[in-house]
Structures are given as structure tokens and as C-alpha cells.
N, CA, C and O atoms as CSV, one atom per row, in Angstrom:
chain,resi,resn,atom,element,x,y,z
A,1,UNK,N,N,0.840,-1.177,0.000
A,1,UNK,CA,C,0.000,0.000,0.000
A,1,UNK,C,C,0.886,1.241,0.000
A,1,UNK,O,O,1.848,1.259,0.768
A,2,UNK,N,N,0.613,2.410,-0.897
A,2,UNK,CA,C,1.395,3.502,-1.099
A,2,UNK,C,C,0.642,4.608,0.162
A,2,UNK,O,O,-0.502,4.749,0.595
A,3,UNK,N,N,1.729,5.135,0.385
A,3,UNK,CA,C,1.179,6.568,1.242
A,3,UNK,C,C,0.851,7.805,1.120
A,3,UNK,O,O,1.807,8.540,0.877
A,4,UNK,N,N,-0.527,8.486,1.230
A,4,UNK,CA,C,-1.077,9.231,0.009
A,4,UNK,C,C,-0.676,10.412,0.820
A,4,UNK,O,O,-0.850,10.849,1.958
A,5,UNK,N,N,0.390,10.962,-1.084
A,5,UNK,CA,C,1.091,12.424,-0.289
A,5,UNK,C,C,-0.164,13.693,0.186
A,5,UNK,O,O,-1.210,14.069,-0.343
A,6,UNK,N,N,0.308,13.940,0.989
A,6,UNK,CA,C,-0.554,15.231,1.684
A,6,UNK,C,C,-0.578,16.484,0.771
A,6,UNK,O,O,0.507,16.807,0.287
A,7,UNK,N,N,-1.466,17.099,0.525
A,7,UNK,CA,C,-1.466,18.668,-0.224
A,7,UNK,C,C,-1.216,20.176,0.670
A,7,UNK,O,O,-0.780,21.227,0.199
A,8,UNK,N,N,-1.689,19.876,2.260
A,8,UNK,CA,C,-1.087,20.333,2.881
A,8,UNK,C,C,0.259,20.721,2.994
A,8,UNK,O,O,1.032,19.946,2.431
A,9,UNK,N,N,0.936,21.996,3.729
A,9,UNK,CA,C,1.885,22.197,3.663
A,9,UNK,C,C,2.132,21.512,5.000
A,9,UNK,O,O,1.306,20.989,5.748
A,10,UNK,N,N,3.709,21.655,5.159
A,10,UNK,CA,C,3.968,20.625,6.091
A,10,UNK,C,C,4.382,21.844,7.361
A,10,UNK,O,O,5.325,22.611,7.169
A,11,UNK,N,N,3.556,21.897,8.644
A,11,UNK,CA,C,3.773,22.668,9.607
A,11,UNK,C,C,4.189,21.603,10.627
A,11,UNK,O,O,3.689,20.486,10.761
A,12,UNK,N,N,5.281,22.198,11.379
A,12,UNK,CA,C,6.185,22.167,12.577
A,12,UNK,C,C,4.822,21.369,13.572
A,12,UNK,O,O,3.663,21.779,13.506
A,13,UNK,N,N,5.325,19.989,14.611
A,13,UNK,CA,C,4.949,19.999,15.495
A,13,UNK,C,C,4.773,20.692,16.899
A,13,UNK,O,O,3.851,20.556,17.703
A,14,UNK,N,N,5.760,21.373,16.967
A,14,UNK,CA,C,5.884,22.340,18.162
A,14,UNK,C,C,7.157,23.563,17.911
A,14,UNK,O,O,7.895,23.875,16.977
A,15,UNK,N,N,6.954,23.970,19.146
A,15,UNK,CA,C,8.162,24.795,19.576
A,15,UNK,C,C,8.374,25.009,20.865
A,15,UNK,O,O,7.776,24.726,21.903
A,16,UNK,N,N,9.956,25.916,20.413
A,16,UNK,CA,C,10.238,25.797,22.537
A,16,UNK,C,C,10.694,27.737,22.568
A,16,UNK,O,O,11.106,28.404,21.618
A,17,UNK,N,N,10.542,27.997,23.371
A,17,UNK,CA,C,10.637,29.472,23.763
A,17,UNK,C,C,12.075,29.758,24.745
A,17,UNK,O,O,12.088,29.420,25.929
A,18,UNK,N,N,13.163,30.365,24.136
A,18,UNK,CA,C,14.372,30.653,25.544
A,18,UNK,C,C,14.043,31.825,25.881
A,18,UNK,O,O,14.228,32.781,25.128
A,19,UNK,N,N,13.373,31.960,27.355
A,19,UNK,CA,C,12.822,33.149,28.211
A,19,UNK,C,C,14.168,33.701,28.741
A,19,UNK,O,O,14.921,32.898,29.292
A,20,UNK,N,N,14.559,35.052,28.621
A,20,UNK,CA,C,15.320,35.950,29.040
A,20,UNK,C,C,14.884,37.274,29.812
A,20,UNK,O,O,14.174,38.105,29.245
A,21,UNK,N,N,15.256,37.420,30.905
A,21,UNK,CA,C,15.105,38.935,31.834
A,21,UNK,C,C,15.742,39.511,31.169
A,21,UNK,O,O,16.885,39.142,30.898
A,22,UNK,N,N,15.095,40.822,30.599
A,22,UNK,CA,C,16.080,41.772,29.912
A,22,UNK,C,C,16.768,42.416,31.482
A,22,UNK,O,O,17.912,42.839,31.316
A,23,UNK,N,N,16.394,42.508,32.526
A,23,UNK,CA,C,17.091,43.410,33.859
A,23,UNK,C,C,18.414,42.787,34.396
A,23,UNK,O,O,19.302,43.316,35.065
A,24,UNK,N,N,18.289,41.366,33.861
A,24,UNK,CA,C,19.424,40.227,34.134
A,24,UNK,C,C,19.931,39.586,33.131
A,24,UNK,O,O,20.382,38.520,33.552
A,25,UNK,N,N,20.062,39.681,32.184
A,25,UNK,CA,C,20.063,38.780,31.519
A,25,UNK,C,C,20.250,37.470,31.467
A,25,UNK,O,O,21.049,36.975,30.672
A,26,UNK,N,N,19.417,36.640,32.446
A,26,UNK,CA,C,19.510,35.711,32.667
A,26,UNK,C,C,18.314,35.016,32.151
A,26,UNK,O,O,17.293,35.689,32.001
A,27,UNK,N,N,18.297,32.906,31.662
A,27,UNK,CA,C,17.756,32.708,30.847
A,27,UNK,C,C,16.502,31.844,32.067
A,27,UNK,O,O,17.193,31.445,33.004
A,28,UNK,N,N,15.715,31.646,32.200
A,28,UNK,CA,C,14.864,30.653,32.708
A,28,UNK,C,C,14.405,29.218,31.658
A,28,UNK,O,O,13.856,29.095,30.563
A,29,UNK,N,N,15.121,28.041,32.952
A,29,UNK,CA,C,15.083,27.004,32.596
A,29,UNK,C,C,14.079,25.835,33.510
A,29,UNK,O,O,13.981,25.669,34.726
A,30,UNK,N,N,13.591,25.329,32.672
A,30,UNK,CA,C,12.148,24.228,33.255
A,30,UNK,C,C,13.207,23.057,33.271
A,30,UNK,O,O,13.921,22.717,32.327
A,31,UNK,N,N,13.141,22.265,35.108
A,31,UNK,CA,C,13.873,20.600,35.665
A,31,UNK,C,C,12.227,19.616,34.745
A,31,UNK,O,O,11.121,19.627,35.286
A,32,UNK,N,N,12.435,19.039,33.652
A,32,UNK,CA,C,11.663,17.940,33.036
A,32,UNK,C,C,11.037,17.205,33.486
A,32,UNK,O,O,11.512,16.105,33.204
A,33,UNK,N,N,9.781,17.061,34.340
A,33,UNK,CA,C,9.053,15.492,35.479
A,33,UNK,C,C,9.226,14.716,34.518
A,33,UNK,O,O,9.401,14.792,33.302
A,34,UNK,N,N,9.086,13.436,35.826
A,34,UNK,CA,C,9.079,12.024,34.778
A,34,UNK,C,C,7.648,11.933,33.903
A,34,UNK,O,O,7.244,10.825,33.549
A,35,UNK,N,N,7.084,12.856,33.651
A,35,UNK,CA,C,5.638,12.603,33.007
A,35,UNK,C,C,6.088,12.646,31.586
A,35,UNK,O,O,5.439,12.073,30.710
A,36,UNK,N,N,7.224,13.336,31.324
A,36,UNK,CA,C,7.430,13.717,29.798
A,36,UNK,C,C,8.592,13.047,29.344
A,36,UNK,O,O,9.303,12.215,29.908
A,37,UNK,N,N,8.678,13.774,27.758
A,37,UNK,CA,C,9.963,12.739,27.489
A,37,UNK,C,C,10.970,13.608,27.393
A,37,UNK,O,O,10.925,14.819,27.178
A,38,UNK,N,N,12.004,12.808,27.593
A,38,UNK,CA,C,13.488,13.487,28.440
A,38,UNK,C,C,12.961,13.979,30.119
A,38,UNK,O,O,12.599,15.078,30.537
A,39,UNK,N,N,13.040,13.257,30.496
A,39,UNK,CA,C,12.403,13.274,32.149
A,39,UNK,C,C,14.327,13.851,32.765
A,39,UNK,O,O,15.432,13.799,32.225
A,40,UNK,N,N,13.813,14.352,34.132
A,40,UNK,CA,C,15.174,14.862,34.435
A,40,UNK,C,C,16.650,16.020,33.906
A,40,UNK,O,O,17.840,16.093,34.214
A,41,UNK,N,N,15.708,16.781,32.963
A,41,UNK,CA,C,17.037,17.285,31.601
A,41,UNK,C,C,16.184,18.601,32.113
A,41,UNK,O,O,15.078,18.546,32.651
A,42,UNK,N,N,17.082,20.027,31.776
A,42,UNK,CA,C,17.044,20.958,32.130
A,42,UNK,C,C,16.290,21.226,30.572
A,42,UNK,O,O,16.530,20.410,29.682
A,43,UNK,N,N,15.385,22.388,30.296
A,43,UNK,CA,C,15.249,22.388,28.590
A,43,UNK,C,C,14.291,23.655,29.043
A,43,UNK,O,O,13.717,23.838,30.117
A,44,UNK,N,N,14.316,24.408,27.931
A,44,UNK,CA,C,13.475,25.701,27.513
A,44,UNK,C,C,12.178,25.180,27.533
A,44,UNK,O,O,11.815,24.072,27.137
A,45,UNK,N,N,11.416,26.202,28.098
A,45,UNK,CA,C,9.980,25.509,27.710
A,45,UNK,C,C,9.147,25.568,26.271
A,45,UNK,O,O,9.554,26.155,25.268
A,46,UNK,N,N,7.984,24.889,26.373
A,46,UNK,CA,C,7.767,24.794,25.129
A,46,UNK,C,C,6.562,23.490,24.574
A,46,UNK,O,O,5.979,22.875,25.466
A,47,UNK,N,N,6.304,23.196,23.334
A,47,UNK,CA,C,5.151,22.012,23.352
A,47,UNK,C,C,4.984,21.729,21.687
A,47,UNK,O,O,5.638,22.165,20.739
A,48,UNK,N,N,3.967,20.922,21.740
A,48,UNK,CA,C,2.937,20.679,20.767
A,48,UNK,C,C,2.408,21.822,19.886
A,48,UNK,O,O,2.275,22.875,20.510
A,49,UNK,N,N,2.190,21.853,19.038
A,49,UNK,CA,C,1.425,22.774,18.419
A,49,UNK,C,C,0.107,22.629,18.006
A,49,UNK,O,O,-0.070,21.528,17.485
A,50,UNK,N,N,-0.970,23.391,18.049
A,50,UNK,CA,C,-2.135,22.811,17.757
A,50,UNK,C,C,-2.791,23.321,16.647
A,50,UNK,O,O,-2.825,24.540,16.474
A,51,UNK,N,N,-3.346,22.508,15.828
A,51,UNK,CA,C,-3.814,23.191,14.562
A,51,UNK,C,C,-4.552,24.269,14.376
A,51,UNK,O,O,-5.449,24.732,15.081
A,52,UNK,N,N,-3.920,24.791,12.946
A,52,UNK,CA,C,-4.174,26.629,12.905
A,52,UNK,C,C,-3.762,27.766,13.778
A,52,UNK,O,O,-4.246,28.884,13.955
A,53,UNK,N,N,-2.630,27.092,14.318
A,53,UNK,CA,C,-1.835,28.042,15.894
A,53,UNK,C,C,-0.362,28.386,14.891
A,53,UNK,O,O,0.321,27.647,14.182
A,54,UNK,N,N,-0.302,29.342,15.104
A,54,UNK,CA,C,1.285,29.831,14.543
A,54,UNK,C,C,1.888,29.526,15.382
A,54,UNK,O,O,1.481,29.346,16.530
A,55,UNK,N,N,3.423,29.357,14.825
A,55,UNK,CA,C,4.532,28.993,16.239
A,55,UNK,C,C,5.018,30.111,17.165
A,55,UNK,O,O,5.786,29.938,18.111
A,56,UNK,N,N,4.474,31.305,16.778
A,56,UNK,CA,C,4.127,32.337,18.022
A,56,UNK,C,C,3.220,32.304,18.847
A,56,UNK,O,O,3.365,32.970,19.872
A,57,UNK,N,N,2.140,31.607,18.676
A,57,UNK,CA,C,1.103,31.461,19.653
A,57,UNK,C,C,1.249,30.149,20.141
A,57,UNK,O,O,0.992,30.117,21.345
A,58,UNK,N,N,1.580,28.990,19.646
A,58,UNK,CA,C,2.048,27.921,20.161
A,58,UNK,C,C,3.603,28.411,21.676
A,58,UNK,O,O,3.798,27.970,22.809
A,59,UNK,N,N,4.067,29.086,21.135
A,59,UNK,CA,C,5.370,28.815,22.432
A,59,UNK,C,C,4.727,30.386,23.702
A,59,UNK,O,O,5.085,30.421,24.879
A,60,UNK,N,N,3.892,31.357,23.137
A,60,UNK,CA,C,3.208,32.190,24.138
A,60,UNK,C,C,1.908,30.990,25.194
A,60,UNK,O,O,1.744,30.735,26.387
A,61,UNK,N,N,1.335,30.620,24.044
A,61,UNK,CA,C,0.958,29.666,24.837
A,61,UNK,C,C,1.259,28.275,25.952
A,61,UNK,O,O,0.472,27.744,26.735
A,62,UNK,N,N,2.500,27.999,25.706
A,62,UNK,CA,C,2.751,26.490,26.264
A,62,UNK,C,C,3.753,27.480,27.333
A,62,UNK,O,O,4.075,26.828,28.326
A,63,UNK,N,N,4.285,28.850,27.333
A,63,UNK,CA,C,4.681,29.369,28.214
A,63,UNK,C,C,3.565,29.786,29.594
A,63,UNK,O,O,4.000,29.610,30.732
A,64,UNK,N,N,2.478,30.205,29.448
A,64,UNK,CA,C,1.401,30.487,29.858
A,64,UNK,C,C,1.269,29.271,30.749
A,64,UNK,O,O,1.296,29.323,31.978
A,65,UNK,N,N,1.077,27.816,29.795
A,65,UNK,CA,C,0.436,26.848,30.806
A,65,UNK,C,C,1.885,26.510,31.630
A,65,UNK,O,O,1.810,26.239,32.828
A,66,UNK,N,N,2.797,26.526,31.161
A,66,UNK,CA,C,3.504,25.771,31.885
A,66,UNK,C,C,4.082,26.645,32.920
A,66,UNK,O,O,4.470,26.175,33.989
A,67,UNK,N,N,4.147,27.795,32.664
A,67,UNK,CA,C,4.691,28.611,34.310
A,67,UNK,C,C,3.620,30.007,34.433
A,67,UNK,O,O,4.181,31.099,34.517
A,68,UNK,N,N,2.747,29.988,34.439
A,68,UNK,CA,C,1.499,31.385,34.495
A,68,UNK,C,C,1.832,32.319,34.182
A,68,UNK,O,O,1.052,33.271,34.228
A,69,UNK,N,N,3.478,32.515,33.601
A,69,UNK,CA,C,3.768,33.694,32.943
A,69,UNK,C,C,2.507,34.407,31.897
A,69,UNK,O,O,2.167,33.610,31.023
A,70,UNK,N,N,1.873,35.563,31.849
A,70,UNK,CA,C,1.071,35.709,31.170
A,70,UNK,C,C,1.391,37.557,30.979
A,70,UNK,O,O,0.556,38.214,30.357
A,71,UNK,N,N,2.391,38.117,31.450
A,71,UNK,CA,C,3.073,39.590,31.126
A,71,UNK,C,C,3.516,39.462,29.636
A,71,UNK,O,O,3.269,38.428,29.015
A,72,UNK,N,N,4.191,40.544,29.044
A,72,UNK,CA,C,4.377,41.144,28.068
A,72,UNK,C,C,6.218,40.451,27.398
A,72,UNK,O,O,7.314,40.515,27.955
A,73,UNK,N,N,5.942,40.033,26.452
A,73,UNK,CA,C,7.073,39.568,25.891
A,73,UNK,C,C,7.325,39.474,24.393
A,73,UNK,O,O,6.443,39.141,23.601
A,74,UNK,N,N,8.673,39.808,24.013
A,74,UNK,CA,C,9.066,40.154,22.574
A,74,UNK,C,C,9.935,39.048,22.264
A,74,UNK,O,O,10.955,38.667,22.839
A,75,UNK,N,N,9.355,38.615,21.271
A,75,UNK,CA,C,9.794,37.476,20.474
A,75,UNK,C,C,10.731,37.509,19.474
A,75,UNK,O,O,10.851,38.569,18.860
A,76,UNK,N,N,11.388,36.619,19.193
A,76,UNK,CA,C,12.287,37.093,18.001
A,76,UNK,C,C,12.590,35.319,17.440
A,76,UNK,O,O,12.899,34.414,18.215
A,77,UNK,N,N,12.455,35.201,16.324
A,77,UNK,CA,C,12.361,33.574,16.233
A,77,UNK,C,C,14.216,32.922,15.879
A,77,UNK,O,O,14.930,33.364,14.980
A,78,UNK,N,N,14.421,32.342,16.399
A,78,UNK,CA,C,16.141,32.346,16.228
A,78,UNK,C,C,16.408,30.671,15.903
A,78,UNK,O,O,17.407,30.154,16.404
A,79,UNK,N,N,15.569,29.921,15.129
A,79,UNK,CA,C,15.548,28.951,14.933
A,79,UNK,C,C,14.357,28.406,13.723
A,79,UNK,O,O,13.477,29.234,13.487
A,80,UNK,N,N,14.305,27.495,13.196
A,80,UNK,CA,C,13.101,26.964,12.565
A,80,UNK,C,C,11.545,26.580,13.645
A,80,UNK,O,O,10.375,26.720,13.288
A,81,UNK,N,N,11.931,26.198,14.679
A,81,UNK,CA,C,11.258,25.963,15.973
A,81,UNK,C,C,11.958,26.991,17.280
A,81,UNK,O,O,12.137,26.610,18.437
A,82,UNK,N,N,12.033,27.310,17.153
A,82,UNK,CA,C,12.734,27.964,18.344
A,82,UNK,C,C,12.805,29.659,18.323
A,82,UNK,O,O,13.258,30.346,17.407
A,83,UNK,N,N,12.208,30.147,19.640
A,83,UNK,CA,C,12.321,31.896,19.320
A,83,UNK,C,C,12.971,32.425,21.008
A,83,UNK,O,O,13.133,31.880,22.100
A,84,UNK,N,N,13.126,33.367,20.597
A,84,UNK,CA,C,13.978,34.080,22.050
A,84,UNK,C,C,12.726,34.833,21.940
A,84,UNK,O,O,12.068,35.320,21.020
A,85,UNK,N,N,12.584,34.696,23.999
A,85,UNK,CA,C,11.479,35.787,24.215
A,85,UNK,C,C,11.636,36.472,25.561
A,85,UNK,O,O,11.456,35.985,26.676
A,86,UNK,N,N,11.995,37.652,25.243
A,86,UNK,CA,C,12.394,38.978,26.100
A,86,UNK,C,C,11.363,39.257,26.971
A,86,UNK,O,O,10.263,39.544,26.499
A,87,UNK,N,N,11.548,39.219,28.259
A,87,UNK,CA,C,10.660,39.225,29.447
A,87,UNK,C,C,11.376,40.380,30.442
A,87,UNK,O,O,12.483,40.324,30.978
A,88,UNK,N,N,10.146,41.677,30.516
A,88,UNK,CA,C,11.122,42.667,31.245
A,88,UNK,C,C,12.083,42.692,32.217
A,88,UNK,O,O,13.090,43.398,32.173
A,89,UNK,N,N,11.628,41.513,33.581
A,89,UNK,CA,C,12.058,40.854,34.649
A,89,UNK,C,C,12.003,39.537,34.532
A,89,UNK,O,O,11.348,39.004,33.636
A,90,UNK,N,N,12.640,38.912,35.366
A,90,UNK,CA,C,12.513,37.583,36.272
A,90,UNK,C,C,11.232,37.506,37.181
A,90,UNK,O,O,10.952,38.157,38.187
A,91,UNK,N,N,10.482,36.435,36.472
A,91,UNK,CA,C,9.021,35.927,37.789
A,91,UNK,C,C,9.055,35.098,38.422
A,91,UNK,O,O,10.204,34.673,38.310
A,92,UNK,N,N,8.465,34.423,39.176
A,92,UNK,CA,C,8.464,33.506,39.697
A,92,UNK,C,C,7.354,32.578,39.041
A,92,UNK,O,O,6.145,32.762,39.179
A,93,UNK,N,N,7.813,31.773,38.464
A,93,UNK,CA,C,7.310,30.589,37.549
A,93,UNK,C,C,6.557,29.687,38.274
A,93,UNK,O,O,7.062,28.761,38.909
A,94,UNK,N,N,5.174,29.952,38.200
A,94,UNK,CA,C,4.017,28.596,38.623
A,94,UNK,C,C,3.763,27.019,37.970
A,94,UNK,O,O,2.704,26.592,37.509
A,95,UNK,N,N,4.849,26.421,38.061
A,95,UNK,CA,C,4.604,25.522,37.104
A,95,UNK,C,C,3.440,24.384,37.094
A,95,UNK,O,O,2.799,24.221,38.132
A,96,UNK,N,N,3.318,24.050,36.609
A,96,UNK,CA,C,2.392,23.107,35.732
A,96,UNK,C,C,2.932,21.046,36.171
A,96,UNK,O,O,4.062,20.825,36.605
A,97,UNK,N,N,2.350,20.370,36.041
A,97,UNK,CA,C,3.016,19.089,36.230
A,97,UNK,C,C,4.256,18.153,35.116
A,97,UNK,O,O,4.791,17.066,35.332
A,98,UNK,N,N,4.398,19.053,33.960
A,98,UNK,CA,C,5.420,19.044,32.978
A,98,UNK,C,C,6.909,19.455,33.407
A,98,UNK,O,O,7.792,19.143,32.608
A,99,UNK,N,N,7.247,20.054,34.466
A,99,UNK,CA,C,8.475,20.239,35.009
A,99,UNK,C,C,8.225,19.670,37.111
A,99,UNK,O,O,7.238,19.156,37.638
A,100,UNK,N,N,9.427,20.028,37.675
A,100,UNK,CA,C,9.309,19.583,39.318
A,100,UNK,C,C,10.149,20.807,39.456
A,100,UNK,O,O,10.210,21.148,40.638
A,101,UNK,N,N,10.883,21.658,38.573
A,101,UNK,CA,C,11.363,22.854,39.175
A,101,UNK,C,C,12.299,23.941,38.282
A,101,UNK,O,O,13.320,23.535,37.727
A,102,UNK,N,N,12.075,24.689,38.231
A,102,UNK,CA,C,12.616,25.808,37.108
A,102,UNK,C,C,13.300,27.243,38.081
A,102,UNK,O,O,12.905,28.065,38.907
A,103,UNK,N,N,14.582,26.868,37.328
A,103,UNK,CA,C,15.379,28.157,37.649
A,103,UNK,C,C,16.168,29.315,36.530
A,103,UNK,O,O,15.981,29.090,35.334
A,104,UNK,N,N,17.062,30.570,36.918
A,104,UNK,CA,C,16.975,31.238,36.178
A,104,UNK,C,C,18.567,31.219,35.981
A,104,UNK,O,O,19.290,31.155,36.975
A,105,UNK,N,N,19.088,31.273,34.724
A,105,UNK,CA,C,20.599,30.919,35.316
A,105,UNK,C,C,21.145,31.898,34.008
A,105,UNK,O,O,20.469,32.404,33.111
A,106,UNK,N,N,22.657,31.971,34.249
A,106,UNK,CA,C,23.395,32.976,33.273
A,106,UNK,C,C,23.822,31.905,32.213
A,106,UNK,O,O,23.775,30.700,32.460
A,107,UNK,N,N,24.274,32.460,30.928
A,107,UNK,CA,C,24.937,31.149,29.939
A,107,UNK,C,C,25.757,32.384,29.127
A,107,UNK,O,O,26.505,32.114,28.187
């Protein structure tokens, strides 16, 4: 059996967002729960994408659920999946059951 090519264009499953304090420049990083994959690994946050969601509203969004960040942030996309997003300060991140602990560190 052949596999019937799609006419659709082919959009990205997700993306991941590297959150930066412009006052610090320091980056905030999500500790991985064992619920997900790569359990234990430090990683930018980020997700799934859901259909008819641009990958700007996909990584504003999966930032939202995953730490209640919901203030003002400038994006800049620095990857095919991947965007830097400028956050005036450092918050304190409410996370979600997708991480066990997120900190803010220099690189």
C-alpha cells in the first residue's frame, strides 16, 4: 500500500521558547518530570502545536500553561522551531506538572 502524499503544507509539530530577563540577563530554565519525554534534563519551555496556531502562539501559549507567565514579551524567532522571548524581569514561575522545578541561570 502507497502513502497518500498530503497537499497540505507541512507545519512544525511544536516549539520551545528561551525566556530571558532583559534586567538580568539571565535565561529561565524548566527541571523535566518524569511525566514527559526526556524526564530529568534541564530544557526551555515549550510544546505541541495545535492546529491553525502559529509557532508564536504555540510557544506564548505552552509558556502560559507551563509557568502562568502571562506579562508582556518580545519574540524574536532564532531557529526553525525555536524563538527568544524577552521578558522585562525575572518571575516567579508557577509551574504546571510538565516540570518539578525551574530556575533562572546565566549562559
Amino acid at each position: 500500500m502507497t502513502k497518500k502524499k498530503s497537499t497540505r503544507p507541512h507545519q512544525p509539530d511544536g516549539a520551545v521558547i528561551y525566556v530571558v530577563a532583559e534586567t538580568t540577563g539571565r535565561t529561565l530554565m524548566g527541571l523535566r518530570s518524569p511525566f514527559v519525554s526526556r524526564p530529568g534534563t534541564w530544557a526551555p519551555f515549550g510544546g505541541h502545536r495545535e492546529p491553525e496556531e502559529s509557532l508564536e502562539e504555540t510557544v506564548i501559549r505552552e509558556l502560559y500553561e507551563e509557568t502562568m507567565y502571562s506579562g508582556p514579551v518580545k519574540l524574536s524567532q532564532v531557529g526553525p522551531q525555536s524563538f527568544l522571548g524577552l521578558v522585562p524581569d525575572e518571575f516567579p514561575p508557577v509551574l504546571n506538572w510538565e516540570h518539578t522545578s525551574a530556575k533562572w541561570i546565566r549562559q
